[in-house]
TINU-879191 format. One record per atom (N, C-alpha, C): residue number from 0; residue in three letters; atom name; x, y, z. Coordinates in nm, 4 decimals, m for minus. Example, Ala and Ser with C-alpha at 12.3 -4.5 7.8 and 13.67 -1.06 7.14 Angstrom:
+-----+------+------+----------+----------+----------+
! seq ! type ! atom !        x !        y !        z !
+-----+------+------+----------+----------+----------+
!   0 !  ALA !    N !   1.3190 !  m0.5690 !   0.7800 !
!   0 !  ALA !   CA !   1.2300 !  m0.4500 !   0.7800 !
!   0 !  ALA !    C !   1.3200 !  m0.3300 !   0.7800 !
!   1 !  SER !    N !   1.2850 !  m0.2250 !   0.7080 !
!   1 !  SER !   CA !   1.3670 !  m0.1060 !   0.7140 !
!   1 !  SER !    C !   1.2900 !   0.0030 !   0.7870 !
+-----+------+------+----------+----------+----------+
//
This chain:
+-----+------+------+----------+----------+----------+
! seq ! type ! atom !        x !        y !        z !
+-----+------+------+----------+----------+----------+
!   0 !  UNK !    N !  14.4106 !   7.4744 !   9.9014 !
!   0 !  UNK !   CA !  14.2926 !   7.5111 !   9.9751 !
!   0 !  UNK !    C !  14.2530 !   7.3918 !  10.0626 !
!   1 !  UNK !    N !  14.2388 !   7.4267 !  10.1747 !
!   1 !  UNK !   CA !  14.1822 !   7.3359 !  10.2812 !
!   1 !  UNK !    C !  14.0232 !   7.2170 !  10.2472 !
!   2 !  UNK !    N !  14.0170 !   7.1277 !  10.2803 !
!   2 !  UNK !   CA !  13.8934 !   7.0702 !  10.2906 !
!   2 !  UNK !    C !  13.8253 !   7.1474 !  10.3451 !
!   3 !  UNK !    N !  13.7878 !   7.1516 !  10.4488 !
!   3 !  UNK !   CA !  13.7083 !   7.3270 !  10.5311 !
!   3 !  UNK !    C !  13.7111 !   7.3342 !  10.4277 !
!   4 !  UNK !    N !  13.7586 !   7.4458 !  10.3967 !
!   4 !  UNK !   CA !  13.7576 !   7.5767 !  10.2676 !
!   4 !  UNK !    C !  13.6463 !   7.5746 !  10.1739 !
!   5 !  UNK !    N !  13.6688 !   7.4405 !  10.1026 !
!   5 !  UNK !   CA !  13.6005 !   7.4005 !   9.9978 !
!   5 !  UNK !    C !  13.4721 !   7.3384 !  10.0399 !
!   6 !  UNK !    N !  13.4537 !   7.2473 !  10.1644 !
!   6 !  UNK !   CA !  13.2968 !   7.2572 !  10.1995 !
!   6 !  UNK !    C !  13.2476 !   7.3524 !  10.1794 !
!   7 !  UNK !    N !  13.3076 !   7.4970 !  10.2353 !
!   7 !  UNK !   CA !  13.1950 !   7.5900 !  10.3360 !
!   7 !  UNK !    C !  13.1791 !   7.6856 !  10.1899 !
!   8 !  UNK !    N !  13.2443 !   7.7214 !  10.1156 !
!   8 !  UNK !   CA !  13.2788 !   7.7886 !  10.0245 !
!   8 !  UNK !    C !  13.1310 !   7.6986 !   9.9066 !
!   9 !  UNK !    N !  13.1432 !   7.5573 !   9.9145 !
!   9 !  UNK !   CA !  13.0367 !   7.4915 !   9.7991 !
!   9 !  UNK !    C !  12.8738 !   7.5314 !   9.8965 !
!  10 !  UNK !    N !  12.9017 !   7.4576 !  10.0091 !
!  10 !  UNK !   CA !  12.7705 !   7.5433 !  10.0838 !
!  10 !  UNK !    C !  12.7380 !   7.6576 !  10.0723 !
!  11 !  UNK !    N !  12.7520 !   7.7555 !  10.0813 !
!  11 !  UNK !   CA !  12.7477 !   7.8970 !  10.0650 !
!  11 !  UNK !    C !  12.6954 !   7.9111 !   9.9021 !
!  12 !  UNK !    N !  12.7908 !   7.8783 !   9.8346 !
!  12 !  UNK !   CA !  12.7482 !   7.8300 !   9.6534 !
!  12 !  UNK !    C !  12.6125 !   7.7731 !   9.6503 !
!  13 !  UNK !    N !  12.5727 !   7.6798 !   9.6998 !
!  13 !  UNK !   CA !  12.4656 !   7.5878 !   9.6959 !
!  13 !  UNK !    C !  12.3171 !   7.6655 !   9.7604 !
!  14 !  UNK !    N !  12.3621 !   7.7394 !   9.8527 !
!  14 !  UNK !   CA !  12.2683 !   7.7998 !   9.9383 !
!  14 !  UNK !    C !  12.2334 !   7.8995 !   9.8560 !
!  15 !  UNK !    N !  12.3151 !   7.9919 !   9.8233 !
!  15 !  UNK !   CA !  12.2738 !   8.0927 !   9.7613 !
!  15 !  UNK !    C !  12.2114 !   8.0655 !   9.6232 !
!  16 !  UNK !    N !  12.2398 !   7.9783 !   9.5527 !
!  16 !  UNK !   CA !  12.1899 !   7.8992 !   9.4504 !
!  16 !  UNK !    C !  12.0444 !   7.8775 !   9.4715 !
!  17 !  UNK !    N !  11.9862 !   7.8211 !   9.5652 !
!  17 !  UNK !   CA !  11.8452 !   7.7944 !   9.5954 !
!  17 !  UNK !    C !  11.8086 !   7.8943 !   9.6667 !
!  18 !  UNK !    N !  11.8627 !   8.0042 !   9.7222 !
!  18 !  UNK !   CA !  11.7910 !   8.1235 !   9.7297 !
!  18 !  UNK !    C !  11.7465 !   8.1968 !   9.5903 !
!  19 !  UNK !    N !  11.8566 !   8.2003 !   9.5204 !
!  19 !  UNK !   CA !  11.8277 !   8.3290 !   9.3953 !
!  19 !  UNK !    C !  11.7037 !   8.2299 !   9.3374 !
!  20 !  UNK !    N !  11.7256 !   8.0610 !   9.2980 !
!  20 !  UNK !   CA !  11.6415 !   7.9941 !   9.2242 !
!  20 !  UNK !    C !  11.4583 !   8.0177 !   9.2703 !
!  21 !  UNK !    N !  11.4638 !   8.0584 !   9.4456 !
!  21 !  UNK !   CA !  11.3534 !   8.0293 !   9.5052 !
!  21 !  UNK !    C !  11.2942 !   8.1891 !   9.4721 !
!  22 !  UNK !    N !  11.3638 !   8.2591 !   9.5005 !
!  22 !  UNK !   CA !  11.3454 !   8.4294 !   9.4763 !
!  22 !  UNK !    C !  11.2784 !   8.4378 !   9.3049 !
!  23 !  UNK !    N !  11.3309 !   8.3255 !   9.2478 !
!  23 !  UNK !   CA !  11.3069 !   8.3553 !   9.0677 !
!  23 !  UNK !    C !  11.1301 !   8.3062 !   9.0556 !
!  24 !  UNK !    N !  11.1864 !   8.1952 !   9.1077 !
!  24 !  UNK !   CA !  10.9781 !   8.0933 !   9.1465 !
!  24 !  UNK !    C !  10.9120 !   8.1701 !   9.1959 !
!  25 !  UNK !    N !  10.9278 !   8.2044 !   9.2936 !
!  25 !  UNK !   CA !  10.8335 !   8.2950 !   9.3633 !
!  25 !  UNK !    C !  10.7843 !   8.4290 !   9.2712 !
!  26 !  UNK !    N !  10.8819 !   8.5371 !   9.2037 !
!  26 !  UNK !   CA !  10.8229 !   8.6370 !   9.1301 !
!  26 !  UNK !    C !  10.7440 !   8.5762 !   9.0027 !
!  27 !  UNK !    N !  10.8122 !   8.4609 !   8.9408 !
!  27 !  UNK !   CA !  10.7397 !   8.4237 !   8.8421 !
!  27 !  UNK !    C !  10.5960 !   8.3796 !   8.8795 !
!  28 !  UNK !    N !  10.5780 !   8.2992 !   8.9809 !
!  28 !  UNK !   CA !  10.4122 !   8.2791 !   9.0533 !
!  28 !  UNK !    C !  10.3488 !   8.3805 !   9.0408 !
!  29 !  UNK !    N !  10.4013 !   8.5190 !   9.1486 !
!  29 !  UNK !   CA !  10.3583 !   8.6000 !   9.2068 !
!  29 !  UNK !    C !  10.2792 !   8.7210 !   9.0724 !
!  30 !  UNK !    N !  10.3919 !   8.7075 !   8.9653 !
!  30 !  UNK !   CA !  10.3908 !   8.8083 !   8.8248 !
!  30 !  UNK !    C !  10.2972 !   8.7502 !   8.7752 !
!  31 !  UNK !    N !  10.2567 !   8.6222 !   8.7649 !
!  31 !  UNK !   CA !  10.0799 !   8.5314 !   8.6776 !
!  31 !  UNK !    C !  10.0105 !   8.5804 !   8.7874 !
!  32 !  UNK !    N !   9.9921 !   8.5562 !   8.8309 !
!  32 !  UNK !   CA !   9.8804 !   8.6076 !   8.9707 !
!  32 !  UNK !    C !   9.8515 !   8.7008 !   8.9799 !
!  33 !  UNK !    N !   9.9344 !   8.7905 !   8.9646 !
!  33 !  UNK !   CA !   9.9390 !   8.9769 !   8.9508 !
!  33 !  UNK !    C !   9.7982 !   8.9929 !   8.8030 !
!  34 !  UNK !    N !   9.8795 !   8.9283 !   8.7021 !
!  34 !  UNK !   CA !   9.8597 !   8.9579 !   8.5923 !
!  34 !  UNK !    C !   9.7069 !   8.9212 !   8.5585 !
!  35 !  UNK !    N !   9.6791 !   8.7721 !   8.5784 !
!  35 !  UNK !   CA !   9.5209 !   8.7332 !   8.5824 !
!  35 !  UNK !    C !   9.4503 !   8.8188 !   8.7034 !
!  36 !  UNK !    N !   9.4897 !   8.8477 !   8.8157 !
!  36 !  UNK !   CA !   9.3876 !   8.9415 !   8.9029 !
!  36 !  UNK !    C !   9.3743 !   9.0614 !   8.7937 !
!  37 !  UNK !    N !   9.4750 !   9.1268 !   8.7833 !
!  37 !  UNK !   CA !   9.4528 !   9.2625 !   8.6768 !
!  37 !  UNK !    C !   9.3158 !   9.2410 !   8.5666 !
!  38 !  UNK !    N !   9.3738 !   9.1367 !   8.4749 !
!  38 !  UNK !   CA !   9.2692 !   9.1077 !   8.4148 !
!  38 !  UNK !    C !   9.1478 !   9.0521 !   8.4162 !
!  39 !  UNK !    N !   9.1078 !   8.9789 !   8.5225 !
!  39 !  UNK !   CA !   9.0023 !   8.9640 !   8.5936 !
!  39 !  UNK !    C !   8.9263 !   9.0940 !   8.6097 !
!  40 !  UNK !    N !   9.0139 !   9.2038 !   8.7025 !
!  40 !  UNK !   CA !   8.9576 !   9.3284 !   8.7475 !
!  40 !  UNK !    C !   8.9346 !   9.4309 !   8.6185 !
!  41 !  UNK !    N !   9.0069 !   9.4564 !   8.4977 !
!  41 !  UNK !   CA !   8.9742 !   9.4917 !   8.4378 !
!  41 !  UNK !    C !   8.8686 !   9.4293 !   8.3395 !
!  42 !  UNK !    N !   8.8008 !   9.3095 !   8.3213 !
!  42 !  UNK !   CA !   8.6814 !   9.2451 !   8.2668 !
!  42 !  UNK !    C !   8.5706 !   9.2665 !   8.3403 !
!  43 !  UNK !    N !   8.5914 !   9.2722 !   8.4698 !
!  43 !  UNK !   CA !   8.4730 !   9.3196 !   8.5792 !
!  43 !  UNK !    C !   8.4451 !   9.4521 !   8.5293 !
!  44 !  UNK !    N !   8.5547 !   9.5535 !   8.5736 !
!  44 !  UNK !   CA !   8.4624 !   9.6822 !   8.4939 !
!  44 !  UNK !    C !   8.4144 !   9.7286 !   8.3633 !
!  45 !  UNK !    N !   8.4743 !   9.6488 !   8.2844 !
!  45 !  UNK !   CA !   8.4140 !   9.6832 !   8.1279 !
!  45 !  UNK !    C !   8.2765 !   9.5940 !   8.1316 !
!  46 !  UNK !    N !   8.2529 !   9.5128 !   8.2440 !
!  46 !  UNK !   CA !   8.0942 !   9.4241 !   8.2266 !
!  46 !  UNK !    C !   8.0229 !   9.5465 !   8.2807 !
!  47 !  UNK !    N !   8.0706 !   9.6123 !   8.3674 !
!  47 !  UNK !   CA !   8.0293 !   9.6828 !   8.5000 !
!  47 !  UNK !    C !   7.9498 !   9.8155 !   8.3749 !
!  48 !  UNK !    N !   8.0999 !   9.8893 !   8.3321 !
!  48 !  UNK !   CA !   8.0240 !   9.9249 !   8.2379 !
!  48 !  UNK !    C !   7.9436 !   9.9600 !   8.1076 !
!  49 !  UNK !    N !   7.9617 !   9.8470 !   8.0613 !
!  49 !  UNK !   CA !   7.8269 !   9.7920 !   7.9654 !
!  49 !  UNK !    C !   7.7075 !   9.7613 !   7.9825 !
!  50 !  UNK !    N !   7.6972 !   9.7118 !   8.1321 !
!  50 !  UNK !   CA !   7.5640 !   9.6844 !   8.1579 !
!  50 !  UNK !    C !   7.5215 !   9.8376 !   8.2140 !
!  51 !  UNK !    N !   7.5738 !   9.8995 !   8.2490 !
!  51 !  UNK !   CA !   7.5144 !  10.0436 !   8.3151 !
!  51 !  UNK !    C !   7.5260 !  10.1575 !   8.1947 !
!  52 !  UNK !    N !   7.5960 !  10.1278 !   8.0584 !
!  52 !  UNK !   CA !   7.5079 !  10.1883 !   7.9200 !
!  52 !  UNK !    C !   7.4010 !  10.1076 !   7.8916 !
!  53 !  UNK !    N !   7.3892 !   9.9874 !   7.8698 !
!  53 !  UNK !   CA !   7.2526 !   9.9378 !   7.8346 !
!  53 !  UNK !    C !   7.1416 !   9.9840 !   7.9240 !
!  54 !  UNK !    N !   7.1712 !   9.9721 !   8.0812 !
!  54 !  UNK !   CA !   7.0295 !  10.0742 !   8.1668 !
!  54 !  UNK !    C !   7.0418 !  10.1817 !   8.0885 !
!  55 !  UNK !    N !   7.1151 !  10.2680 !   8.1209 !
!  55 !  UNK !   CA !   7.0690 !  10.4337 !   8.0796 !
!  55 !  UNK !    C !   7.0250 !  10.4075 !   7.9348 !
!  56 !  UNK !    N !   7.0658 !  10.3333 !   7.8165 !
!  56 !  UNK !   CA !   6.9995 !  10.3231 !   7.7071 !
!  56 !  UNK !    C !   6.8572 !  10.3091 !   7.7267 !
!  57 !  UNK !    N !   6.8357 !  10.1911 !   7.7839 !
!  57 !  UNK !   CA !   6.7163 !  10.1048 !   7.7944 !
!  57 !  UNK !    C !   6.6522 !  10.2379 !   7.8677 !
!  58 !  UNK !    N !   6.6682 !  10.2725 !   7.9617 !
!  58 !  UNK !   CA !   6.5797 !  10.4024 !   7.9596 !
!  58 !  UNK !    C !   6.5593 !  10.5058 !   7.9340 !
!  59 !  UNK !    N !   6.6525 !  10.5785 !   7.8623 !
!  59 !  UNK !   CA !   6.6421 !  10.6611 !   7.7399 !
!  59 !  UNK !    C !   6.5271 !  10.6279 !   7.6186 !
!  60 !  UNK !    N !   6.5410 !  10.4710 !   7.6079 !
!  60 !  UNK !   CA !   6.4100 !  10.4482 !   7.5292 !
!  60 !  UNK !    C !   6.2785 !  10.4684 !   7.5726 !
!  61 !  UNK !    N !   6.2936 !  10.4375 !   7.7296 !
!  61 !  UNK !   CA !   6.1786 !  10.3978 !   7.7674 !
!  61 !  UNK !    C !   6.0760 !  10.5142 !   7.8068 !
!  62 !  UNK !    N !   6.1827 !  10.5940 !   7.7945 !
!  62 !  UNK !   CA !   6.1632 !  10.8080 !   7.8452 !
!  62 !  UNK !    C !   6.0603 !  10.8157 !   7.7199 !
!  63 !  UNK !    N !   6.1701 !  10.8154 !   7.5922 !
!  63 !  UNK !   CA !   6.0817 !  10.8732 !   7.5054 !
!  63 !  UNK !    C !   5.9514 !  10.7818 !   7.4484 !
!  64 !  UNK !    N !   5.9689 !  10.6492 !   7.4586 !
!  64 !  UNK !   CA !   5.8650 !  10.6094 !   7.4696 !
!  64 !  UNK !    C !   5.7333 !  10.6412 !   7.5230 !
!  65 !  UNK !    N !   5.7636 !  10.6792 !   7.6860 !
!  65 !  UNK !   CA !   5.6462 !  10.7147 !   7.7355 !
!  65 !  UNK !    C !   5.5956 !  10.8610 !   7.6802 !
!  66 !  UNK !    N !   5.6948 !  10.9250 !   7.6365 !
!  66 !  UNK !   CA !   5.6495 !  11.0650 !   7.6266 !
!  66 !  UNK !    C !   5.6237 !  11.0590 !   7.4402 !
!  67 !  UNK !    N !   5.6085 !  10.9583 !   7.3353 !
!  67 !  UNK !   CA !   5.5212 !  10.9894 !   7.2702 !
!  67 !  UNK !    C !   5.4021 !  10.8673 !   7.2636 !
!  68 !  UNK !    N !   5.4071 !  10.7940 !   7.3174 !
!  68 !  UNK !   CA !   5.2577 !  10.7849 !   7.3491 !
!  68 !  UNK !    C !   5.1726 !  10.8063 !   7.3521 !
!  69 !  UNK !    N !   5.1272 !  10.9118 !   7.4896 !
!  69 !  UNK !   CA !   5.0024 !  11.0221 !   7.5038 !
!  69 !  UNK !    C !   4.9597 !  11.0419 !   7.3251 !
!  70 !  UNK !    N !   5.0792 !  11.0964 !   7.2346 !
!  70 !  UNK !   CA !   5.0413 !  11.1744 !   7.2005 !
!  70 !  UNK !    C !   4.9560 !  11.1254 !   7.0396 !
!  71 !  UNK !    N !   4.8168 !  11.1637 !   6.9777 !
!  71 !  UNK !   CA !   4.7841 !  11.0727 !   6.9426 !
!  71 !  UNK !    C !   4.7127 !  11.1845 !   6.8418 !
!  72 !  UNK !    N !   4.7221 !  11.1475 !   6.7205 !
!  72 !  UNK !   CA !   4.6820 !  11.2489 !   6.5921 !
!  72 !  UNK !    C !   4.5221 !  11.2679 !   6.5721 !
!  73 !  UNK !    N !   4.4172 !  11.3951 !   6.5956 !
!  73 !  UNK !   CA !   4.3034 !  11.3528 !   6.5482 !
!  73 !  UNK !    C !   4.2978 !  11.3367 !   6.4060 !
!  74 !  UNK !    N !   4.1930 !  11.2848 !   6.3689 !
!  74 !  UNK !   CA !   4.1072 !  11.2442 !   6.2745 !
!  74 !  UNK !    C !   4.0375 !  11.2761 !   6.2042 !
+-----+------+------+----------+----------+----------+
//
């Protein structure tokens, strides 16, 4: 095999080498990043809704609260 040969043949080796390696970095970044946004976004809506059962609770109490009030036993 030629000198040629074996440069262009290790280049090509080498290149493609730090492509697949750069292609691997990159999904592995890209797959944490994915993964904490997800979970970020899914902690947002379970705050989202917990705090919007505690309103409707909190005023569910506050309903029947007002409505036994008024009401007041004679004597």
């Amino acid at each position: 095999m030629k000198l040629q040969t074996k440069l262009l043949v290790s280049s090509i080796a080498l290149s493609v080498t730090c492509v697949i390696a750069s292609c691997l970095t990159l999904g592995w970044l890209t797959t944490g990043e994915a993964k904490r946004l997800l979970l970020q976004n899914v902690e947002n809506q379970l705050v989202a809704s917990r705090n919007q059962t505690a309103k409707q609770v909190e005023d569910y109490f506050n309903t029947i609260t007002a409505g036994i009030m008024p009401v007041k036993r004679p004597r």
